[in-house]
C-alpha positions as CSV (number, residue, x, y, z in Angstrom):
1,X,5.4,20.7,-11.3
2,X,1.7,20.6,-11.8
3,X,2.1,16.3,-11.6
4,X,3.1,17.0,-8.0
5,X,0.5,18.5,-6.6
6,X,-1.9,15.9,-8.4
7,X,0.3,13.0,-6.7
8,X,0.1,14.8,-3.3
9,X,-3.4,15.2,-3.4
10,X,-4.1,11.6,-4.5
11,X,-3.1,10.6,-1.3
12,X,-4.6,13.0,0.4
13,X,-7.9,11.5,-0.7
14,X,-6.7,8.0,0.1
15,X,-6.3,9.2,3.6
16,X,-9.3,11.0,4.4
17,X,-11.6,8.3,2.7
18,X,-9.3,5.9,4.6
19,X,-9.7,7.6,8.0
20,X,-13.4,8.2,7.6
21,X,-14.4,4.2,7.2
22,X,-11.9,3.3,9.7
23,X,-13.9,6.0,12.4
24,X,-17.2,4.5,11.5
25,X,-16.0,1.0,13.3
26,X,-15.0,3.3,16.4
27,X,-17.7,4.0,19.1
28,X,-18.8,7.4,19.8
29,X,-17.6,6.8,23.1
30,X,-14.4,6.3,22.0
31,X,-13.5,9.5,19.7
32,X,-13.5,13.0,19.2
33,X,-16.5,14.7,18.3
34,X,-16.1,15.1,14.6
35,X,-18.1,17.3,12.5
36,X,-16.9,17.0,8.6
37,X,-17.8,19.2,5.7
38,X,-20.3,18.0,3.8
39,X,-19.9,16.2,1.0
40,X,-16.0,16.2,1.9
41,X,-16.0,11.9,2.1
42,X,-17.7,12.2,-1.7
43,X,-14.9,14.4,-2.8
44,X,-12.0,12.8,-1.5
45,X,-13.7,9.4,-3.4
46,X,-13.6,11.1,-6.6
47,X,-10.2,12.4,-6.2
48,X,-9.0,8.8,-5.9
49,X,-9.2,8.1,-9.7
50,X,-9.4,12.3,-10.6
51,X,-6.2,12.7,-9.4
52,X,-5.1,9.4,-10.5
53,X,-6.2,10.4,-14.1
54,X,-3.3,13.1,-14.3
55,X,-0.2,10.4,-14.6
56,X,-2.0,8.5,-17.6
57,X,-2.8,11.9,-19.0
58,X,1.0,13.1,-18.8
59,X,1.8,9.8,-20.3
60,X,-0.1,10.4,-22.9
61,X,1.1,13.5,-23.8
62,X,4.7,11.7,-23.9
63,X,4.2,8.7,-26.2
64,X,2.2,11.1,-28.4
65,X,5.7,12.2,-29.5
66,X,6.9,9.0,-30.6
67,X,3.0,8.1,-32.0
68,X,2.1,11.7,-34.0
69,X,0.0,10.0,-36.6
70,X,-2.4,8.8,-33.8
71,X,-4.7,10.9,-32.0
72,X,-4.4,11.7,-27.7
73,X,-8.0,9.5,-27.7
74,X,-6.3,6.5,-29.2
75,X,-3.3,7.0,-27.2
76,X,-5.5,7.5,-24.5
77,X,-6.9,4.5,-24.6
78,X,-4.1,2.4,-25.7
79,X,-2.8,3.7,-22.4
80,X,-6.0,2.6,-20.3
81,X,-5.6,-1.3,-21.9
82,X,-1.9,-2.3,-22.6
83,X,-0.5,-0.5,-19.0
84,X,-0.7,-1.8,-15.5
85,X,-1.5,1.7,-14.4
86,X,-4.1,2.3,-16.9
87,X,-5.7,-0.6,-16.3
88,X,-5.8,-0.1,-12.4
89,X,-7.5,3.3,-13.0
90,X,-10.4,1.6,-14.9
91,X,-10.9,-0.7,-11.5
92,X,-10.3,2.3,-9.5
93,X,-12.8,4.1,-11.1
94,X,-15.2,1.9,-11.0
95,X,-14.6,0.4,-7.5
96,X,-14.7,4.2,-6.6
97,X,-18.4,4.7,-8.2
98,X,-19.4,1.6,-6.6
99,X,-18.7,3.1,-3.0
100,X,-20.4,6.3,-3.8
101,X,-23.7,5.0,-4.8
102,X,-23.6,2.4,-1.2
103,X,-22.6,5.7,0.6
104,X,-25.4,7.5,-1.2
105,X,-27.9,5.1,-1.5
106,X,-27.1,3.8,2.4
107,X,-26.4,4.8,6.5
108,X,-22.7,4.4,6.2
109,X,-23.2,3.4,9.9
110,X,-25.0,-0.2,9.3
111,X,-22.1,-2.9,10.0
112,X,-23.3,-4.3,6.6
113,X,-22.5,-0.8,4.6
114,X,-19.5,-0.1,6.5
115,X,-17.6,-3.7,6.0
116,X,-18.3,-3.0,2.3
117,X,-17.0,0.3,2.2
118,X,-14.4,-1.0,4.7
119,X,-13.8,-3.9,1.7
120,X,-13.9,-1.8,-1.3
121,X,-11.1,0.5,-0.2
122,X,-8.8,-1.7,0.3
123,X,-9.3,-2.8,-3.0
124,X,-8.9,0.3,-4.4
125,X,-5.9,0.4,-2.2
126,X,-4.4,-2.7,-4.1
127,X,-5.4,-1.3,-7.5
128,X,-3.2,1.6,-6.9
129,X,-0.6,-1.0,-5.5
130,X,-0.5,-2.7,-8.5
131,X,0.0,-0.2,-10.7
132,X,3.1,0.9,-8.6
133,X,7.4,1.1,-9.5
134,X,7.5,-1.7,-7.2
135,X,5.2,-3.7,-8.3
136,X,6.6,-3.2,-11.8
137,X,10.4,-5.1,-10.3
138,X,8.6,-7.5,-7.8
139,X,5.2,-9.0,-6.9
140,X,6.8,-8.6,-3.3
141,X,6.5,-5.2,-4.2
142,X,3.0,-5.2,-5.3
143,X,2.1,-6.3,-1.4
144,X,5.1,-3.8,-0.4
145,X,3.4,-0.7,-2.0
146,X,0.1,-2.0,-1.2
147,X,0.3,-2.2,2.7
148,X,2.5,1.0,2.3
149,X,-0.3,3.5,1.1
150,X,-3.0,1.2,3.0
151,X,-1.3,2.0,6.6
152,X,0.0,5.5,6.0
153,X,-3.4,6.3,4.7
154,X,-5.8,5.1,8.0
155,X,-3.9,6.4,10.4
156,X,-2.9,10.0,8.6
157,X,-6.2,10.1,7.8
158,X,-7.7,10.2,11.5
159,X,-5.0,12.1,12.5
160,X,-6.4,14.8,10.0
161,X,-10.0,14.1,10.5
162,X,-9.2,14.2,14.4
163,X,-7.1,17.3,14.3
164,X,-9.2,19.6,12.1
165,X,-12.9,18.7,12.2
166,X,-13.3,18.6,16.7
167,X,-15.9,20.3,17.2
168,X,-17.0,19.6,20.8
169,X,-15.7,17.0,23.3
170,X,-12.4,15.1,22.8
171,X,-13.0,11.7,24.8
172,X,-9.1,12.3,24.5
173,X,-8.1,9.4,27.3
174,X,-10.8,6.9,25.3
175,X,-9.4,8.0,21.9
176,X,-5.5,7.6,22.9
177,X,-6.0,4.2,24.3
178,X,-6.9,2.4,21.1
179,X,-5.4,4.9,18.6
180,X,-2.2,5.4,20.1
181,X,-1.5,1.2,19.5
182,X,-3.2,1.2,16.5
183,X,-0.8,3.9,15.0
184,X,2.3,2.2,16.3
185,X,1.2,-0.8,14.2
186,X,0.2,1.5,11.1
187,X,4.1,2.8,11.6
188,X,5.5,-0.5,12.0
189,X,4.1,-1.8,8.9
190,X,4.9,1.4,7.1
191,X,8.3,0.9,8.1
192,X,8.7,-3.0,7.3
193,X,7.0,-2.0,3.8
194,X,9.4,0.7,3.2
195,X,12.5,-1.2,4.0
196,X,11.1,-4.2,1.0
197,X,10.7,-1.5,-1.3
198,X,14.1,-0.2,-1.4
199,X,15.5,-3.8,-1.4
200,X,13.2,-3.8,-4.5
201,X,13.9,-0.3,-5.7
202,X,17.6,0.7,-5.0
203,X,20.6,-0.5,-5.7
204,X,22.5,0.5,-2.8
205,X,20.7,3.1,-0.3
206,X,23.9,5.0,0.1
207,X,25.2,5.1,-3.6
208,X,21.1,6.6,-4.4
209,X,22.3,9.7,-2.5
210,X,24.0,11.0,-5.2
211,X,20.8,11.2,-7.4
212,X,17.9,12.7,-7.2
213,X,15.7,10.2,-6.1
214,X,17.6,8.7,-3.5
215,X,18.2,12.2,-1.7
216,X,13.9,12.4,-1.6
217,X,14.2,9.3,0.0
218,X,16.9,10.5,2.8
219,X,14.6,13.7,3.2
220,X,11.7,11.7,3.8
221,X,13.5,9.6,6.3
222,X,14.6,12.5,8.1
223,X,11.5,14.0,8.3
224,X,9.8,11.0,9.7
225,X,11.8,11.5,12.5
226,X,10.3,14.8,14.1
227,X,7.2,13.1,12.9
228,X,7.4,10.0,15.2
229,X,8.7,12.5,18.3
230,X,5.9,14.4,17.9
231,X,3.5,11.7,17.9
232,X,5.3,10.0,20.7
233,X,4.9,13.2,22.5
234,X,1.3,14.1,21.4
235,X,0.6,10.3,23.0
236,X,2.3,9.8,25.9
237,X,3.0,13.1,27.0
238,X,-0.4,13.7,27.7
239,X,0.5,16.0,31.1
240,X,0.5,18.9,28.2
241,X,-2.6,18.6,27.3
242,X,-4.0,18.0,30.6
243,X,-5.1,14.5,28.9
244,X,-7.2,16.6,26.5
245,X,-8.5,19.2,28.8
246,X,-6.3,21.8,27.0
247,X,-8.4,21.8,23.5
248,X,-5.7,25.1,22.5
249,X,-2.6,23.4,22.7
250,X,-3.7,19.7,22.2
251,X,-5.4,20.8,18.4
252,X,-2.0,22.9,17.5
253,X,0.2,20.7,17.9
254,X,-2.2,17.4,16.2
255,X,-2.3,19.7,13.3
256,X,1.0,20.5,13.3
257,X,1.8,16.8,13.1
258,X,-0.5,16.7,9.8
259,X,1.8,19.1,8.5
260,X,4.9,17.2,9.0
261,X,2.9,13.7,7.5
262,X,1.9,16.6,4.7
263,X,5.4,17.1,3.6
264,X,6.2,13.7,3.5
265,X,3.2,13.1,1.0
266,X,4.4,15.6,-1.1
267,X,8.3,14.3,-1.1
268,X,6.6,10.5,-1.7
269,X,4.5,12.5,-4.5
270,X,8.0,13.4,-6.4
271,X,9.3,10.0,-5.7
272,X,6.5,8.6,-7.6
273,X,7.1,10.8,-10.5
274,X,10.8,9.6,-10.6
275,X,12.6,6.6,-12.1
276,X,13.5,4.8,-9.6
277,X,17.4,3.8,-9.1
278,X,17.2,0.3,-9.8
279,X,19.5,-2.4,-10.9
280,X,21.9,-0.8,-13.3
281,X,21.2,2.8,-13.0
282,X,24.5,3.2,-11.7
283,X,26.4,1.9,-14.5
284,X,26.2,5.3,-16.4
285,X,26.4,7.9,-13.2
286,X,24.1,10.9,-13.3
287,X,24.4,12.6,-10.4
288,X,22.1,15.2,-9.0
289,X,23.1,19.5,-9.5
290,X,22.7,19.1,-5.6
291,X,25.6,16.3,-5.9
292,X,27.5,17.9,-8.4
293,X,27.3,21.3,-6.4
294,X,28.9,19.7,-3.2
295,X,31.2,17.8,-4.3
296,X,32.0,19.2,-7.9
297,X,31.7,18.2,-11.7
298,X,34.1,14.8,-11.1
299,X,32.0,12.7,-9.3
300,X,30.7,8.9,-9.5
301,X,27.7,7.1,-7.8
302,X,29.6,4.2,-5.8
303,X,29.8,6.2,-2.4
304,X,31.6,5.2,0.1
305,X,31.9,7.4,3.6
306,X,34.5,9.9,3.7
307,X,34.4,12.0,6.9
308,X,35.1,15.8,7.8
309,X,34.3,18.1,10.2
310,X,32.0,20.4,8.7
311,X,29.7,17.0,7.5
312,X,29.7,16.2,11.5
313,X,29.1,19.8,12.4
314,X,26.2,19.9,10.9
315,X,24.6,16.3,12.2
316,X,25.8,17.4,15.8
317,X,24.1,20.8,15.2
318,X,21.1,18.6,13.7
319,X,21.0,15.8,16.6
320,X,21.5,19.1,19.1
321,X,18.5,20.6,17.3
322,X,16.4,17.9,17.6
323,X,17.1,16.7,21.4
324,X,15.6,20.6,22.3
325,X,12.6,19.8,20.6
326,X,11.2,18.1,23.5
327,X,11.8,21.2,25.7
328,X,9.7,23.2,23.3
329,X,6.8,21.3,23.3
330,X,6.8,21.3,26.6
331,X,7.2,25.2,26.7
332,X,3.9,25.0,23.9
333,X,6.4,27.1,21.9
334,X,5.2,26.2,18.1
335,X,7.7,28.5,16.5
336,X,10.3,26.8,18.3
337,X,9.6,23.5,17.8
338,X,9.1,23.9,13.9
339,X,12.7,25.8,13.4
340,X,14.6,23.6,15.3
341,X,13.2,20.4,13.5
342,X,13.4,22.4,10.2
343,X,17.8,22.5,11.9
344,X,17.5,18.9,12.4
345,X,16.0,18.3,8.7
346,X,18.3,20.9,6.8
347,X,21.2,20.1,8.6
348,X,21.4,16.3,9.2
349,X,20.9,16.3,4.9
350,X,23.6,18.1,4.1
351,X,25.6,16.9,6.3
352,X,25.4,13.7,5.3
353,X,25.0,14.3,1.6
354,X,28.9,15.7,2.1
355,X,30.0,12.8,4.5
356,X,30.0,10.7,1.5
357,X,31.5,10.6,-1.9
């Protein structure tokens, strides 16, 4: 369990070191008023390769049982120079020391400082790409992972920075005008990335619903959905807010949108932890106790759609659920807003995790 929150919170830190370098290139003018913790930029560095440092640990720990006669220090190491993901911790780590000692040593406002901070993170960006499932099946999927974490990271990581650390004015119309395009494209990309990885990943999107894996995967999706309407809304619908003016309401509901991006970290967190379902998993079915508790003991992975009632019930409920969304925002009724997508999310799953079989 412990792996999980590690994962989470690795990307986490690539967000907010993301989101801070990406607000240096922004004019005053032209965002919030941010006033960080300090220190908080330097701790979300370290946490890149600290956090990172828990899956090679936890390997360890497993080929120790198949290596007893050698110590965890020589696995340890073994680890760190025969794997891909060891190997990319090393760069990480040092890539990660170099930017602390420019942001120490330097004004992280200079152009000069900033393009190399700008330029080291996306290499540490690529490291963690590299050491990927994907990029284990494909070098597509290298690039795949890499723009993945890279886009997901900048623009969840202003959104955070944005949403908890105003304090003062919101140069809300200036800020929506650039970040509002900017995140469209971070989401497009996300989206086009995620697409090539499953090609790389999964054989068959619907046959991975009967697995573990693949039902993270149609949670995430899911989730991403009250995501974007919220961010649609938190964009465009800026009579709300009174384009800014109202500091109450506009800050809930940014944060509240963190919260939904948060979830999703932590369901991409387990996914990384997984096997993934690629070529040939489904040659000896394993299906999930979710699986197995819907649609009993007897069951095999090639799904095909089978349709019922009580499986479109519950996405009509779901759909319903999410359409009245919009009437709660508009009402400012938080409570609201986060049961009915929690409907849309709970019931949209099940329901289709029964429509097939």
């Amino acid at each position: 369990m412990y792996i999980y929150i590690f994962e989470t919170l690795l990307y986490l830190s690539f967000a907010l070191t993301g989101g801070y370098i990406l607000l240096l290139f922004v004019p005053d003018w032209a965002k919030p008023q941010i006033k960080l913790p300090p220190d908080l930029f330097q701790y979300a560095l370290f946490g890149i390769p600290l956090f990172s440092l828990m899956s090679i640990i936890r390997t360890v720990f497993i080929l120790r049982d198949f290596a007893e006669n050698l110590s965890f220090l020589q696995v340890l190491f073994i680890v760190l120079k025969d794997y891909s993901y060891g190997n990319a911790w090393v760069w990480n780590l040092i890539i990660c020391t170099v930017m602390y000692i420019v942001f120490q040593l330097s004004d992280p406002a200079r152009a000069g400082i900033k393009w190399t901070l700008a330029a080291a993170w996306c290499l540490s960006v690529l490291a963690h790409g590299w050491a990927s499932h994907p990029a284990g099946f494909s070098s597509w999927g290298f690039l795949a992972q890499s723009a993945h974490v890279g886009a997901v990271s900048v623009w969840l990581g202003i959104l955070i920075i944005v949403a908890w650390f105003t304090r003062g004015a919101w140069n809300w119309k200036a800020f929506v005008r650039w970040y509002t395009p900017f995140a469209i494209g971070c989401m497009a990309l996300v989206t086009a990335a995620g697409i090539a990885m499953m090609f790389i990943l999964i054989d068959g999107y619907l046959n991975a619903w009967g697995i573990a894996y693949g039902q993270a995967l149609l949670l995430k999706h899911l989730i991403f959905v009250p995501l974007l309407l919220l961010a649609f809304m938190n964009g465009w619908l800026s009579k709300i807010t009174r384009d800014g003016q109202h500091t109450k309401a506009l800050r809930r509901w940014l944060r509240f949108e963190t919260l939904l991006a948060l979830s999703i970290l932590i369901i991409t967190a387990y996914m990384g932890i997984q096997e993934p379902p690629h070529e040939g998993e489904f040659k000896e079915p394993d299906p999930s106790p979710l699986f197995r508790l819907l649609h009993g003991e007897n069951v095999q992975l090639t799904l095909d759609w089978q349709w019922s009632a009580l499986p479109l019930g519950l996405i009509l409920t779901g759909v319903i659920a999410l359409s009245l969304t919009i009437a709660s925002y508009k009402r400012e009724n938080y409570r609201l807003f986060a049961a009915l997508a929690f409907i849309f999310v709970s019931f949209s799953f099940l329901g289709l995790l029964m429509a097939v079989n």
